[in-house]
C-alpha positions as CSV (number, residue, x, y, z in Angstrom):
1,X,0.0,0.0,0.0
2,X,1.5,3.5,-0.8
3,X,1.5,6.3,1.7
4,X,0.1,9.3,0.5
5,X,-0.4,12.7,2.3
6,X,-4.4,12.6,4.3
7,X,-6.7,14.7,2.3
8,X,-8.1,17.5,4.1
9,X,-11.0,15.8,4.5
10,X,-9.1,12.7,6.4
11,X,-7.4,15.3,8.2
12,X,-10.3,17.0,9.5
13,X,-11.4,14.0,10.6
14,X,-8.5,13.0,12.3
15,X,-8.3,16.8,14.1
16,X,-11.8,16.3,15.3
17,X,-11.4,13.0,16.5
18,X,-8.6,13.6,18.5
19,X,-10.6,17.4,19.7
20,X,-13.4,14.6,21.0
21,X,-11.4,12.8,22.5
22,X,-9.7,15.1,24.9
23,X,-13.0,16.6,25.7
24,X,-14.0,12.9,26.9
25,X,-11.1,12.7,28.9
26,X,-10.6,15.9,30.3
27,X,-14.4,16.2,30.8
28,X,-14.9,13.8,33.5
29,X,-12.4,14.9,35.6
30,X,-14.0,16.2,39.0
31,X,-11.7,17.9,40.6
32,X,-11.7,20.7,43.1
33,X,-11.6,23.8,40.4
34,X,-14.9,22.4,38.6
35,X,-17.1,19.6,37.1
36,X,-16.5,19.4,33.2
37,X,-18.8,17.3,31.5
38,X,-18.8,16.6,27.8
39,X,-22.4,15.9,27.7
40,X,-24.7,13.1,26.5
41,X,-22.7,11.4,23.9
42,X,-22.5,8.0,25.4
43,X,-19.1,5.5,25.0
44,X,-20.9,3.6,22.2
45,X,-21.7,6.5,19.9
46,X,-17.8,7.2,20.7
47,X,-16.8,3.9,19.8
48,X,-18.6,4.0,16.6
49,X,-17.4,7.3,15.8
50,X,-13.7,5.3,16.8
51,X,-14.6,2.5,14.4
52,X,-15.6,4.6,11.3
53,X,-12.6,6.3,11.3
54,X,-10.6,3.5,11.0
55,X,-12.9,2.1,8.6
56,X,-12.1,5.7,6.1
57,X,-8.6,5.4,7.1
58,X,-8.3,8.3,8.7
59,X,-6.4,6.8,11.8
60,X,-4.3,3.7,11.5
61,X,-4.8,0.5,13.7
62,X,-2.4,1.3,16.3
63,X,-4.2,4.7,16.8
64,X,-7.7,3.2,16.8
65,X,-6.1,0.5,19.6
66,X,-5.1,2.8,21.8
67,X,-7.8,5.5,21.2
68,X,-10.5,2.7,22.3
69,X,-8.5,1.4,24.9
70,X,-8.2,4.9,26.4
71,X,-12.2,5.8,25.7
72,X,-13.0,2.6,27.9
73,X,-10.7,3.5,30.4
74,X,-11.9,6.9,31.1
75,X,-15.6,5.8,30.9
76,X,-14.7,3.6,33.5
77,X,-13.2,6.3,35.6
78,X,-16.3,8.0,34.9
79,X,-18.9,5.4,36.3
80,X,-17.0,4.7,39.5
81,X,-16.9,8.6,40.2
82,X,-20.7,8.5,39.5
83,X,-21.3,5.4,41.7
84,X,-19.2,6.6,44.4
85,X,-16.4,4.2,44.3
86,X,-13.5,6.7,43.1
């Protein structure tokens, strides 16, 4: 397969993605300052969003791993602050 430069488009995509996904991380965080919250976009609809920009190649394999794996680990982070156990 020959790399190429991303499209604008791709790159966009990529931009946003990574945009989202620091808002995710950084907006469960409940420390002393404030409460950020991204909102209702739940970890499915991330995950999807995750998957489908692997699908239009606009973030390799490794990146989708560990994009997922960080998604999942700061939901869970999220529900035991909810549910009192953090």
């Amino acid at each position: 397969m020959r790399k190429h430069p991303p499209s604008p488009f791709i790159a966009a995509i990529r931009t946003l993605g990574c945009a989202v996904l620091l808002l995710f991380t950084a907006g469960c965080w409940n420390g002393d300052v404030s409460n950020i919250r991204l909102g209702d976009i739940s970890l499915g609809t991330q995950l999807i969003d995750l998957k489908r920009a692997l699908e239009d190649e606009a973030i390799s394999p490794e990146e989708y791993d560990a994009a997922k794996a960080k998604l999942i680990a700061a939901y869970a982070i999220c529900e035991s602050e909810e549910n009192g156990d953090g």
